[in-house]
Backbone as CSV, one residue per row, in Angstrom:
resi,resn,N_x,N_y,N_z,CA_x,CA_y,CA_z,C_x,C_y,C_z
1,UNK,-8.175,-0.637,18.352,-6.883,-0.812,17.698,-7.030,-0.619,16.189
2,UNK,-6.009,0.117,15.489,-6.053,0.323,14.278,-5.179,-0.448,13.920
3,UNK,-4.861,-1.562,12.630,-3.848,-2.562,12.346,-3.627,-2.424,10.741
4,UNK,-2.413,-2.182,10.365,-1.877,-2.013,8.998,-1.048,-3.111,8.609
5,UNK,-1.114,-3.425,7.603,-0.075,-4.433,6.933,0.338,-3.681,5.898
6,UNK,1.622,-3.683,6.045,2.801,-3.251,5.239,4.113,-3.900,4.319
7,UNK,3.151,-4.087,2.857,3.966,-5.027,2.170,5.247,-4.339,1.954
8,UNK,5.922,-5.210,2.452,7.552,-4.759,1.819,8.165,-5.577,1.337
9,UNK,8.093,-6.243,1.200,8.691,-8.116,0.627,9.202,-7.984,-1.143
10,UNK,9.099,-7.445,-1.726,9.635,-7.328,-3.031,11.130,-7.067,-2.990
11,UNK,11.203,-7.710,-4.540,12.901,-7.800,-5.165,13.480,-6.040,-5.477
12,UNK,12.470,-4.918,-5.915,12.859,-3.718,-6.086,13.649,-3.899,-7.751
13,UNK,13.496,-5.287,-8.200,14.022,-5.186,-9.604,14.352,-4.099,-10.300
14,UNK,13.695,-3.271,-10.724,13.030,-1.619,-11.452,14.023,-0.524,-10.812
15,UNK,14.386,-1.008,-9.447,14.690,0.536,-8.589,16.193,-0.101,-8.007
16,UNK,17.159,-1.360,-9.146,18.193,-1.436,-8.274,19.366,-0.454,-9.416
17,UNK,19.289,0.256,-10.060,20.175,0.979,-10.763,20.341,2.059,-10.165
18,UNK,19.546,2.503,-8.497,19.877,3.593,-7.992,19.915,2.970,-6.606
19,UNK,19.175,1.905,-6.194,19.533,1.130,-4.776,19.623,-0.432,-5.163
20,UNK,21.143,-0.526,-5.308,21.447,-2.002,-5.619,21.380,-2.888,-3.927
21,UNK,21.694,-2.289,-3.069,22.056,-3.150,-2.338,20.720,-3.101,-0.533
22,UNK,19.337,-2.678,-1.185,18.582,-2.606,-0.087,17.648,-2.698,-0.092
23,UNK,16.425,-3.187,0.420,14.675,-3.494,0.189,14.407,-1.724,-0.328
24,UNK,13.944,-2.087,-1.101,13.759,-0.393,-1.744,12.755,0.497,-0.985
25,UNK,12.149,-0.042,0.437,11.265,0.528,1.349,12.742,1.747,1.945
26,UNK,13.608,1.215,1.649,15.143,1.748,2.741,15.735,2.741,1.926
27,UNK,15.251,3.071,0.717,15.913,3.854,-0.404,16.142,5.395,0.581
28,UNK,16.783,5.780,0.394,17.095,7.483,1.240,16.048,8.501,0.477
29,UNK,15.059,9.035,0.714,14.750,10.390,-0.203,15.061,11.508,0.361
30,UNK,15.551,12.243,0.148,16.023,13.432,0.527,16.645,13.147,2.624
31,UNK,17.582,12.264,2.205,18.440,12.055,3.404,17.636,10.991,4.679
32,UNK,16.151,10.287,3.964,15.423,9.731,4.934,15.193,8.178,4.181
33,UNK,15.401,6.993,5.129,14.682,6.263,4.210,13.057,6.341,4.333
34,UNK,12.913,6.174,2.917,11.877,6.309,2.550,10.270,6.084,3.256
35,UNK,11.058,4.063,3.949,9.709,4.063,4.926,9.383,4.578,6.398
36,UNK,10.576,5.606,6.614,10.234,6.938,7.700,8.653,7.741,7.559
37,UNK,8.723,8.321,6.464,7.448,8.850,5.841,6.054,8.647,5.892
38,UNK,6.363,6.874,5.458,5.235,5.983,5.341,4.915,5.614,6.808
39,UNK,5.791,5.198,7.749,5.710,5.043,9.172,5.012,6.467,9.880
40,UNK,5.544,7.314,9.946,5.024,8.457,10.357,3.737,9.052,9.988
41,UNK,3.998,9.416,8.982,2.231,8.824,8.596,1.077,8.221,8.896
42,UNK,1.341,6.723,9.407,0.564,5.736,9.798,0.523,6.371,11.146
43,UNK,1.421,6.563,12.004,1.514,7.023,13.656,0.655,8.327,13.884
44,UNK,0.784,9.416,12.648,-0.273,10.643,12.701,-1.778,10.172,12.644
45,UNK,-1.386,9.208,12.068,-3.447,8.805,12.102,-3.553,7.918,12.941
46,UNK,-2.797,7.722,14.184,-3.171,6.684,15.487,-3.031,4.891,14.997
47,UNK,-2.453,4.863,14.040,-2.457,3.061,13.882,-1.497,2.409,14.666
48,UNK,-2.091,1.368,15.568,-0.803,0.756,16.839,-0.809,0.055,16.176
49,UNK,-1.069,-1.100,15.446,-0.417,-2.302,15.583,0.098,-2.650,13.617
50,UNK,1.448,-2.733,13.856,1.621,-2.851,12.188,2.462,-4.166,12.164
51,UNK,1.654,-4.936,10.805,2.430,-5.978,10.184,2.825,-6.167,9.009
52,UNK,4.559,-6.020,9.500,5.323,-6.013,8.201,5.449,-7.299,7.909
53,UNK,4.627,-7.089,6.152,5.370,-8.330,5.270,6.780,-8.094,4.222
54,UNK,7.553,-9.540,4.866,8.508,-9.565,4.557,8.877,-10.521,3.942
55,UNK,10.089,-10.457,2.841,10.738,-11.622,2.294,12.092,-11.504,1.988
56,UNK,12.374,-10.834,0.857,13.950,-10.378,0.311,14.218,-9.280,1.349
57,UNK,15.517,-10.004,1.653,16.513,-8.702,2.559,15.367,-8.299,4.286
58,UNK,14.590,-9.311,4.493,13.596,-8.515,5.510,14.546,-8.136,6.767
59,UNK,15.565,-9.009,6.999,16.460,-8.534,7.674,16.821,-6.874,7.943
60,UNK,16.897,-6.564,6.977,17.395,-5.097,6.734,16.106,-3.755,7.462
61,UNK,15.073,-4.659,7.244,13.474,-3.276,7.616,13.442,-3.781,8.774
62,UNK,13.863,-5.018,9.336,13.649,-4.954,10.833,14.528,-4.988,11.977
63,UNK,15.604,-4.995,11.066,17.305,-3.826,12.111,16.436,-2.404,12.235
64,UNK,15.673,-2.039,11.305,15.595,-0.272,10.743,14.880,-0.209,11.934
65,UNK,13.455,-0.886,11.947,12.289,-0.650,13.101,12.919,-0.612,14.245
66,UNK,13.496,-1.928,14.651,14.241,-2.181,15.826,14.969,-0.858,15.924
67,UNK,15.915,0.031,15.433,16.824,0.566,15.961,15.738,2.180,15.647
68,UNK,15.186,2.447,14.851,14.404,3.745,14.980,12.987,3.649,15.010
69,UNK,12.083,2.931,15.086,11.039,3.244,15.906,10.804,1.848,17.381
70,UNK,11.303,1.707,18.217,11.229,0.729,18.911,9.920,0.425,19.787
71,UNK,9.529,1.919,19.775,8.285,1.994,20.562,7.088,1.002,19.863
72,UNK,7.127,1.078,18.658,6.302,0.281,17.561,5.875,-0.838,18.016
73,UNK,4.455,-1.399,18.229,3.579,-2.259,18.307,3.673,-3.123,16.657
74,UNK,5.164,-4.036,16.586,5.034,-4.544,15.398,4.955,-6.313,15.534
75,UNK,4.346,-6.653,14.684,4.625,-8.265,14.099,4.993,-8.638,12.788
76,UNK,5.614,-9.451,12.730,6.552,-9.640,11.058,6.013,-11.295,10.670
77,UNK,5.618,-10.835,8.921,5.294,-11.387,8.881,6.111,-12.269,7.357
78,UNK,6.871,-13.677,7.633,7.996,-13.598,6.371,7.733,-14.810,5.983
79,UNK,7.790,-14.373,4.197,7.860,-15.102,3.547,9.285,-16.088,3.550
80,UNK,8.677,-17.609,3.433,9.853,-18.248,3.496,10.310,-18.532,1.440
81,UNK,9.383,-18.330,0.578,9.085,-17.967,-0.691,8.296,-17.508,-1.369
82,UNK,8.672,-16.670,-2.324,8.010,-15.607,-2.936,6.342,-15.904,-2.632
83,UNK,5.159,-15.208,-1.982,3.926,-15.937,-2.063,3.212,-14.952,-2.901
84,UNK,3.949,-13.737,-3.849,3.053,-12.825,-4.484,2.156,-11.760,-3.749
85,UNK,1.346,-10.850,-3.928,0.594,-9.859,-3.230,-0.635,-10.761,-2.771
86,UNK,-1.156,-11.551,-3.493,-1.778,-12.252,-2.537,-1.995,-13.007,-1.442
87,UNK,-0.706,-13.974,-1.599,-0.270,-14.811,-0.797,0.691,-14.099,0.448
88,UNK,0.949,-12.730,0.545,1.272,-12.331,1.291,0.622,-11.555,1.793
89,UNK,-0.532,-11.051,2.005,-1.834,-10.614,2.270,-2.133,-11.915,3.087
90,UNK,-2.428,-12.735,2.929,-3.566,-13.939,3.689,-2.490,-14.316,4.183
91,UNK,-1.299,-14.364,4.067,-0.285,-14.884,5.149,-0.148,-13.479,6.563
92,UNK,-0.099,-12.681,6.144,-0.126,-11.470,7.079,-1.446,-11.157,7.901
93,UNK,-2.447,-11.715,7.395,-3.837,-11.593,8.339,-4.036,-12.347,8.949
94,UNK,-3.170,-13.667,9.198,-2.997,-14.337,10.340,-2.638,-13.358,11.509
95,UNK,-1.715,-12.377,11.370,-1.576,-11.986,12.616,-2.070,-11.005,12.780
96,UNK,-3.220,-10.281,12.296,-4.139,-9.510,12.440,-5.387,-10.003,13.353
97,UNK,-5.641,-8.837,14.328,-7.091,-8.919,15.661,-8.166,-8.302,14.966
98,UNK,-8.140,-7.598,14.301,-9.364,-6.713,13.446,-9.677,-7.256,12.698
99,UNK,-10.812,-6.580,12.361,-11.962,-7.182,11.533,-11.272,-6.700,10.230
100,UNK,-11.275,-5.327,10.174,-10.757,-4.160,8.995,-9.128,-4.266,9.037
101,UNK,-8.754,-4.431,7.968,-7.019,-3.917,8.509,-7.334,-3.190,6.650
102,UNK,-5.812,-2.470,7.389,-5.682,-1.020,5.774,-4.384,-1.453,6.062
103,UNK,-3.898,-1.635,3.792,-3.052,-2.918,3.295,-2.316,-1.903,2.507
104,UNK,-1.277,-1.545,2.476,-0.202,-0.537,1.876,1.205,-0.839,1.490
105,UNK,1.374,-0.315,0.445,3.160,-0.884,0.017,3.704,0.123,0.580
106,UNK,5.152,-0.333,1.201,6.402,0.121,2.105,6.644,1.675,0.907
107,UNK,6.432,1.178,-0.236,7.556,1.820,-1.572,6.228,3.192,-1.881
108,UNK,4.786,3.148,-1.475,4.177,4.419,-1.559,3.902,5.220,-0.804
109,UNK,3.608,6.305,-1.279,2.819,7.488,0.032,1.988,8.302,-0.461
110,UNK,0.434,7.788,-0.003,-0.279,8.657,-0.365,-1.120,9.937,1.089
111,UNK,-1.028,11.019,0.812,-1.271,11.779,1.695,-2.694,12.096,2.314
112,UNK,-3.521,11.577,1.728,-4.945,11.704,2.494,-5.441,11.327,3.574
113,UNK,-6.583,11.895,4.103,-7.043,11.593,5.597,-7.183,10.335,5.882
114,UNK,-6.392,8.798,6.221,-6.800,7.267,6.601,-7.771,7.538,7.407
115,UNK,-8.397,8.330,8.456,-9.440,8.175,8.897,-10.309,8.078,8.257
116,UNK,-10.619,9.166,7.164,-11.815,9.227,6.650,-11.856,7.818,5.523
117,UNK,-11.002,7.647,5.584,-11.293,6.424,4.624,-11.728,4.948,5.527
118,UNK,-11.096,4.939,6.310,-11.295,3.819,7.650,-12.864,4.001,8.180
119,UNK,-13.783,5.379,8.228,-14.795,5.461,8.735,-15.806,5.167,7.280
120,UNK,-14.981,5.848,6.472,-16.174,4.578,4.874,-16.425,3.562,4.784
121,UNK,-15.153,3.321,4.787,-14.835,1.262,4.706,-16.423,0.796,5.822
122,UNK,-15.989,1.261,6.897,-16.972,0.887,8.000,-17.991,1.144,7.922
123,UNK,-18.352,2.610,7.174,-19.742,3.071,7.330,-20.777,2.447,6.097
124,UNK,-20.431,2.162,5.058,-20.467,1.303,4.077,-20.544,0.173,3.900
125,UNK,-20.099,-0.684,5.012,-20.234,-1.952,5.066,-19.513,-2.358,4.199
126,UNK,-18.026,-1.976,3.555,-17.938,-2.675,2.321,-16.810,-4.083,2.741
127,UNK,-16.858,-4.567,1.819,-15.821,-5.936,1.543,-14.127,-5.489,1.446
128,UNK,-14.083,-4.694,0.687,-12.997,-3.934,0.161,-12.771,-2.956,-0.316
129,UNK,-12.221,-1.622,0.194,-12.123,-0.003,-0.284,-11.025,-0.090,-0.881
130,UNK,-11.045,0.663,-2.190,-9.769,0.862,-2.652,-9.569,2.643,-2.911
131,UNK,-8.513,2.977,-2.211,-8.347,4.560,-2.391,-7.627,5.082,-3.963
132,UNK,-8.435,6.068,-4.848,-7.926,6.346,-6.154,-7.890,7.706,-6.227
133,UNK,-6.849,7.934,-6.754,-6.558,9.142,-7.558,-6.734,9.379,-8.708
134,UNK,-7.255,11.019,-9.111,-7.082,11.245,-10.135,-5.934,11.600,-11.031
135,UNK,-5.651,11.069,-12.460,-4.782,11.347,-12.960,-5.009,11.641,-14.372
136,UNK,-3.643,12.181,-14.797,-3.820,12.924,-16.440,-2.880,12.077,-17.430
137,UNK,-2.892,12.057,-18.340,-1.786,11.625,-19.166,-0.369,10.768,-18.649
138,UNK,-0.982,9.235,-18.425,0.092,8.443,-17.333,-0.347,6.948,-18.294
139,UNK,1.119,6.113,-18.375,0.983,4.895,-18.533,1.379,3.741,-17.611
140,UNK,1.861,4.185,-16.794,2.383,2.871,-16.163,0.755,2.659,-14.789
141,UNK,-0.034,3.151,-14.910,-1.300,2.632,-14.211,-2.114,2.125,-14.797
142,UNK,-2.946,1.288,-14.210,-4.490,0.565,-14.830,-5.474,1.640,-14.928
143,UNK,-6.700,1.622,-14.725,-7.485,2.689,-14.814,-8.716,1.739,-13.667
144,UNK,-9.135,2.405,-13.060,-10.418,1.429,-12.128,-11.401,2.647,-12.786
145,UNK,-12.945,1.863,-12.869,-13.631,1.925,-12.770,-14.596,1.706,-12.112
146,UNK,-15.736,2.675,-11.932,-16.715,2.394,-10.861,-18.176,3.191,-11.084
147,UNK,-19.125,2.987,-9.854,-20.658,3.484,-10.866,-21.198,4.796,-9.857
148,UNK,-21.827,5.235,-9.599,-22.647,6.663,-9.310,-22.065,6.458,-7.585
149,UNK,-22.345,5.342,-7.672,-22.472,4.673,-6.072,-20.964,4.101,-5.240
150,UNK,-20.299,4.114,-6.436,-19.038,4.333,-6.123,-18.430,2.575,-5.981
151,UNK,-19.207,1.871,-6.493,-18.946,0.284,-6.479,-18.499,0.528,-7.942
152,UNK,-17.034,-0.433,-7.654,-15.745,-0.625,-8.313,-16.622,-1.647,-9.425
153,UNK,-16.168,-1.304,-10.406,-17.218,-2.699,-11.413,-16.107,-2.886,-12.599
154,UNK,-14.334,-2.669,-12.661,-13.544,-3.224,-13.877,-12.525,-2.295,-13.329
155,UNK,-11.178,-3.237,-14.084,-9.852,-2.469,-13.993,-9.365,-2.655,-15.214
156,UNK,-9.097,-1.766,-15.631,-8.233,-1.567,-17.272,-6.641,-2.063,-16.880
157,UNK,-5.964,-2.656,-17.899,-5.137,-2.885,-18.117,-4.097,-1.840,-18.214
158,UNK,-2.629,-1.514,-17.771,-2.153,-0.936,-17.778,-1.286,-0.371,-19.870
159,UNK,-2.215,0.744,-19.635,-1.896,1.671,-20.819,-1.618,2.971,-20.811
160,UNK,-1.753,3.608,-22.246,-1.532,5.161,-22.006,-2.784,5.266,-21.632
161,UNK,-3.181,6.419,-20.737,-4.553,6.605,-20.461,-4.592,8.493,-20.117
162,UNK,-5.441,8.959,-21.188,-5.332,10.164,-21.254,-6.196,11.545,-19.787
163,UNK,-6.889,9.972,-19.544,-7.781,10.777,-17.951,-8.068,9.564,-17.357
164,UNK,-7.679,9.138,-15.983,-8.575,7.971,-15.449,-8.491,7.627,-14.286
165,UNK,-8.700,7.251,-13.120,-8.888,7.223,-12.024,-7.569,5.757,-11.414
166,UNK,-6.928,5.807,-10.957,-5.983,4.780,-10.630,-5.556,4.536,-9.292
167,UNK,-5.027,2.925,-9.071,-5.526,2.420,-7.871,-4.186,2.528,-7.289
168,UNK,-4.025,3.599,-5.931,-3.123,3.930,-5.213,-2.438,2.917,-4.144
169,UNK,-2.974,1.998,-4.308,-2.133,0.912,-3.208,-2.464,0.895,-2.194
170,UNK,-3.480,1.624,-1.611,-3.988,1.929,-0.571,-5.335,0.991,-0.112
171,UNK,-5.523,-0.229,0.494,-6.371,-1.149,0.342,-6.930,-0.981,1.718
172,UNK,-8.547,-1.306,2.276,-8.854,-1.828,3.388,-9.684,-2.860,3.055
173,UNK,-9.377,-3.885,4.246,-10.391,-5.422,3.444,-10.815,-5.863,4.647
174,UNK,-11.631,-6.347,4.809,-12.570,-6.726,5.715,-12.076,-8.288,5.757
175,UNK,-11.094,-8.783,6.629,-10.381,-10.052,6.692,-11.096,-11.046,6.430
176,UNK,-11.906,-11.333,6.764,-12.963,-12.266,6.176,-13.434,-13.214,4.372
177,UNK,-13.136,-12.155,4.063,-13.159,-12.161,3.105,-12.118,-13.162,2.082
178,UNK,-11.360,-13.004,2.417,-9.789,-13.376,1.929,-9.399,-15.094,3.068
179,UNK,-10.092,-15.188,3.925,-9.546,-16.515,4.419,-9.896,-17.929,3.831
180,UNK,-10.282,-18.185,3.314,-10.653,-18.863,3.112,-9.953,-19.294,1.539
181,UNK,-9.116,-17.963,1.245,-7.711,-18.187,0.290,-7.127,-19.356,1.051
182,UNK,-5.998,-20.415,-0.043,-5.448,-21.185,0.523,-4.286,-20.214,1.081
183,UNK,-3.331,-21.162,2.831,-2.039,-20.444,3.141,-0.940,-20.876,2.689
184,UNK,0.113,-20.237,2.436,1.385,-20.521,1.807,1.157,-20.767,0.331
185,UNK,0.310,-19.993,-0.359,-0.145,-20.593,-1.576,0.072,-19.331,-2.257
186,UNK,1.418,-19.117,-3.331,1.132,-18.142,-4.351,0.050,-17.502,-5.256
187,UNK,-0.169,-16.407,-5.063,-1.324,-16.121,-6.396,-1.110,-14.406,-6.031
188,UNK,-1.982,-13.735,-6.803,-1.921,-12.558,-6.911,-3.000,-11.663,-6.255
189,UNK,-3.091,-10.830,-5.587,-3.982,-10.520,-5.166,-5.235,-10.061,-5.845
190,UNK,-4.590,-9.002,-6.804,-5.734,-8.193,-8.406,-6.224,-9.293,-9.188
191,UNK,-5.071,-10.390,-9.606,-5.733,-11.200,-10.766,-6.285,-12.715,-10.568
192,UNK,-5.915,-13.028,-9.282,-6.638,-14.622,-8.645,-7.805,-14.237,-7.971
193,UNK,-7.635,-13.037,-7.187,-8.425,-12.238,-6.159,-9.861,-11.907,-6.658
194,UNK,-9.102,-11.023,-6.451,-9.812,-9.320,-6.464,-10.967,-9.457,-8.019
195,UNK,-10.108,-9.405,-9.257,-10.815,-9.467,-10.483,-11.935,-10.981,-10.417
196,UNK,-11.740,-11.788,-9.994,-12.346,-12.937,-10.050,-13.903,-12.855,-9.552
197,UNK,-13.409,-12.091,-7.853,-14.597,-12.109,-7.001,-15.309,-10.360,-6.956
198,UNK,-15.145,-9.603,-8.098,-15.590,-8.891,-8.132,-16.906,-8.392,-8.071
199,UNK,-17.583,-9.317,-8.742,-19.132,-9.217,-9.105,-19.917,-10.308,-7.557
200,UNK,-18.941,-10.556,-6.649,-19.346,-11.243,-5.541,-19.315,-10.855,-4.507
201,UNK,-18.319,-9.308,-4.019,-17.829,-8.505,-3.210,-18.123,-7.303,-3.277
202,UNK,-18.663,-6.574,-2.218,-18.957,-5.286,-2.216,-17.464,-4.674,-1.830
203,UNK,-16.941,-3.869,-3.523,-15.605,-3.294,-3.275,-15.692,-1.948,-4.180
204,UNK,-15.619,-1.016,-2.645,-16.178,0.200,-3.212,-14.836,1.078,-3.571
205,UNK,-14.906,2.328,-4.074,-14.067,3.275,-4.706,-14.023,4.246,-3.281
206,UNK,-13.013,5.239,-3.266,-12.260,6.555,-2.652,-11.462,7.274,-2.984
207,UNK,-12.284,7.892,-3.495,-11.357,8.638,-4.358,-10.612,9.982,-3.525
208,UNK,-9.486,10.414,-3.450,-8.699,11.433,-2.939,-7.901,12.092,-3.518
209,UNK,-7.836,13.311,-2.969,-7.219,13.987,-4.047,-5.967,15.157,-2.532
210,UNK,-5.264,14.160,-2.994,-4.150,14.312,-2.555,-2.560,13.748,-2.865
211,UNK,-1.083,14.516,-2.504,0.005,14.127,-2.963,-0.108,12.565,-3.057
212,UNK,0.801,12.190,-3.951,0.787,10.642,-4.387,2.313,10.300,-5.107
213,UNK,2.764,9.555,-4.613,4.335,9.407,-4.941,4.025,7.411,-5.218
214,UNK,4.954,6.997,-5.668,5.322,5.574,-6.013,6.552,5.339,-6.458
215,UNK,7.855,5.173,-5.416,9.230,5.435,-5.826,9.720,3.613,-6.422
216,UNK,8.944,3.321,-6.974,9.524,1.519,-7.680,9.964,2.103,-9.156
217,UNK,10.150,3.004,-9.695,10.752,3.253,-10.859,11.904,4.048,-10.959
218,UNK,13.224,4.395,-11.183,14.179,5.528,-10.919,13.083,6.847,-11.436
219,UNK,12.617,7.135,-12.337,12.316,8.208,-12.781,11.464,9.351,-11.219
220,UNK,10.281,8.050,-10.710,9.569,8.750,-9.676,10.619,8.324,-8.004
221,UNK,11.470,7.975,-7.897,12.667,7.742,-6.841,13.488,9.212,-7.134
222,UNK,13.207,9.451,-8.289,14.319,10.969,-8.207,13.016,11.910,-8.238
223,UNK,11.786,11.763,-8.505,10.607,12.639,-8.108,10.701,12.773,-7.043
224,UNK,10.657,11.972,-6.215,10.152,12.200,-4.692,11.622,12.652,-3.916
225,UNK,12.518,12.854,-4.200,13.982,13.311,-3.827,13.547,14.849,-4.094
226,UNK,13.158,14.966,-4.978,12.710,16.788,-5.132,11.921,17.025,-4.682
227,UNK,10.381,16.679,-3.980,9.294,16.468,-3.916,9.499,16.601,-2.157
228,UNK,10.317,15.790,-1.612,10.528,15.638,-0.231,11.607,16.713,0.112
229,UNK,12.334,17.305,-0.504,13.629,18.238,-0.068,12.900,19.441,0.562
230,UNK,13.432,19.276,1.575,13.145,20.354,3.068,11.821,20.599,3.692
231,UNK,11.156,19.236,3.578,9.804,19.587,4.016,10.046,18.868,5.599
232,UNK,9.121,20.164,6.225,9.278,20.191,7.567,8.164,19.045,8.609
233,UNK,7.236,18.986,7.896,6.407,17.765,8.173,5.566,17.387,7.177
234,UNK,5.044,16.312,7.397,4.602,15.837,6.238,2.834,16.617,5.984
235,UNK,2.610,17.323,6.641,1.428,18.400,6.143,2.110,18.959,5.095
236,UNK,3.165,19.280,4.977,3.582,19.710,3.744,3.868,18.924,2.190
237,UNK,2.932,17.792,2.351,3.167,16.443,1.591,1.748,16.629,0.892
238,UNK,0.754,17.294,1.444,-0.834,16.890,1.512,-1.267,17.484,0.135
239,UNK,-0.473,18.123,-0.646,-0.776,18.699,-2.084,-0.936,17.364,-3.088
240,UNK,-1.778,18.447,-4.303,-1.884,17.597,-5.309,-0.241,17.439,-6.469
């Protein structure tokens, strides 16, 4: 069994001047909501069992599932208050059977092979893979860093950054790891987490070089409206 958790639980603050009234996973891009894409996707690379995290409006993503993918091997997983990316992570791996689960926001899509990244994670033994792209002249990302060997060793703060490698949202974590977080307990995943137990966790880099969208801002919500217009499957997504 392959098992994904799929944060969708955010307010969409940033992205309600073009979707006031819907979990911004539901935003339409080019006549689809958005987490069609991201779903389909996951189904091309064989993942049965997905758990959506939910909070604001979850109502709304699980009319969507229910009425267009029904076949779906899903469990929901809802916040009764805000618990942050962390706290909704360790609340969602309760209902995870795997050892490995691969941890993705509703609101991205990145186009690279999940297998090959699922057979690193594993072949590697690591704690935590994080999949990165390269990028050019961008501010609204951090910058990760990492060494020959591909172990993650700092994350820059989000600046202008004229070349630097940035962390696509694309997580696999070795559940283990993370339980022993308190449950129902707010915190963040990057800055209670992740940055804390860095130098304690084998959390390696993947880098891919493939299409990469992030529609939480209007500017890249009207990117991916051009970006997605008339593509016939999503092999046609797999560009840089």
């Amino acid at each position: 069994m392959k098992e994904v958790i799929i944060l969708a639980g955010g307010f969409g603050t940033r992205l309600k001047s073009v979707v006031s009234d819907l979990p911004k996973c539901l935003a339409e891009v080019s006549e689809k909501p958005f987490l069609s894409y991201v779903l389909d996707s996951l189904i091309n690379y064989n993942y049965t069992h997905f758990v959506f995290s939910l909070g604001y409006k979850s109502e709304f993503v699980i009319d969507f599932i229910k009425t267009n993918y029904p076949q779906l091997n899903v469990t929901y997983s809802i916040e009764k208050d805000p618990l942050f990316t962390g706290g909704a992570i360790r609340l969602a791996l309760e209902k995870c059977l795997e050892q490995n689960v691969l941890i993705i926001n509703a609101d991205t899509y990145f186009g690279f092979d999940l297998n090959n990244f699922l057979n690193y994670h594993i072949d590697q033994n690591s704690d935590i893979s994080i999949a990165l792209k390269y990028m050019e002249n961008f501010d609204r990302y951090g910058v990760v860093k990492f060494d020959k060997n591909n172990n993650i060793n700092s994350f820059d703060e989000k600046k202008f950054q004229e070349t630097g490698y940035i962390n696509c949202g694309y997580i696999i974590i070795n559940k283990n790891v993370l339980m022993n977080m308190p449950l129902n307990i707010p915190f963040s995943f990057e800055k209670d987490f992740l940055f804390l137990n860095l130098s304690k966790l084998k959390v390696l880099a993947f880098v891919a070089n493939a299409y990469f969208i992030d529609i939480g801002i209007p500017e890249d919500f009207i990117k991916a409206n051009l970006d997605f217009k008339g593509i016939s499957s999503l092999n046609d997504l797999n560009l840089i």
